[in-house]
C-alpha positions in Angstrom: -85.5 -4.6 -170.9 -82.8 -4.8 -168.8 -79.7 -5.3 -171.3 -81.1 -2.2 -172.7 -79.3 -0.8 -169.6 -76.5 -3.2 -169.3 -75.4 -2.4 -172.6 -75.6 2.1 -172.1 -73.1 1.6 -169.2 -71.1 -1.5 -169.3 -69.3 -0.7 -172.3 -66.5 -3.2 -171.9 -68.3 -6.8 -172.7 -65.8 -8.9 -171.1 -66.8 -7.2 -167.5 -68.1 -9.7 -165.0 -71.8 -9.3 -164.9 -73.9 -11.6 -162.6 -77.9 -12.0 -163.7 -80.0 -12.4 -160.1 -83.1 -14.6 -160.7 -81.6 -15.8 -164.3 -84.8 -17.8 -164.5 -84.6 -19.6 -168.0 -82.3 -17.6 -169.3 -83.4 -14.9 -171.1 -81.8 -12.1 -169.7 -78.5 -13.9 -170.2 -79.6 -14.9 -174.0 -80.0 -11.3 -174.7 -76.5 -9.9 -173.1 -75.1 -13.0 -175.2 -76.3 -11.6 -177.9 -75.1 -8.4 -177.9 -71.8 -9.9 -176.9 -71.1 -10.0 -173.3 -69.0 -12.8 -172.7 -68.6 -13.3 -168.8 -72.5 -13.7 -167.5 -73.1 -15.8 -164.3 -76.4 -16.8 -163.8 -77.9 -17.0 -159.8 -81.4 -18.5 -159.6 -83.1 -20.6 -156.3 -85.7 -22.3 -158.7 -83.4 -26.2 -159.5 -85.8 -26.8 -162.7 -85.7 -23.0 -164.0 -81.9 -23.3 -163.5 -81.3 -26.9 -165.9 -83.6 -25.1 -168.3 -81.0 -22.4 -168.6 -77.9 -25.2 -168.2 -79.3 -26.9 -171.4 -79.0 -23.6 -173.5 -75.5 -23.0 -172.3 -76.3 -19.3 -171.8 -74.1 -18.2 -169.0 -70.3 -19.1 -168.0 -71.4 -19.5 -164.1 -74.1 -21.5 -162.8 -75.4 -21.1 -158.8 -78.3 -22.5 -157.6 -79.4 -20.5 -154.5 -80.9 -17.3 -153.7 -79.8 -13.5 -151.9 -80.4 -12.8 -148.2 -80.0 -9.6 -146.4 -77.6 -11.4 -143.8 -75.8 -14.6 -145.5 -73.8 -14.2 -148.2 -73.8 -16.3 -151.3 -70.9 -19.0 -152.4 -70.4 -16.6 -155.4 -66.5 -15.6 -155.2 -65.7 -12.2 -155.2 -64.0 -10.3 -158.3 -62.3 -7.2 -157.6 -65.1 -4.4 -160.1 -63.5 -3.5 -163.1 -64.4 -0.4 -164.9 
């Protein structure tokens, strides 16, 4: 799974990390679990998105998609290492 690989290279778990098509949640249950405290969840799908709301998983909640040419109302973070 995926936070198999979030958690080899982001070491620091207070790093910004933003989970595209967060779905229900689970990804962000997972890095939760292991710790990771600043999770933002991005999914398109309204119903998928309360579903993850009523679990209180992430700290960021954005209901819309990515696109090759717009870009999203995410705010930018300078990267931390």
């Amino acid at each position: 799974m995926i936070t198999d690989f979030v958690r080899l290279f982001i070491l620091n778990k207070s790093n910004r990390i933003l989970d595209i098509g967060a779905k229900t949640g689970l990804c962000g249950e997972n890095l939760k679990s292991y710790g990771y405290s600043n999770v933002d969840g991005l999914e398109p799908a309204e119903k998928m998105l309360e579903i993850a709301k009523s679990k209180s998983i992430y700290t960021n909640y954005f209901l819309e998609g990515i696109s090759e040419t717009e870009k999203t109302s995410i705010p930018e973070s300078k990267p931390s290492l």
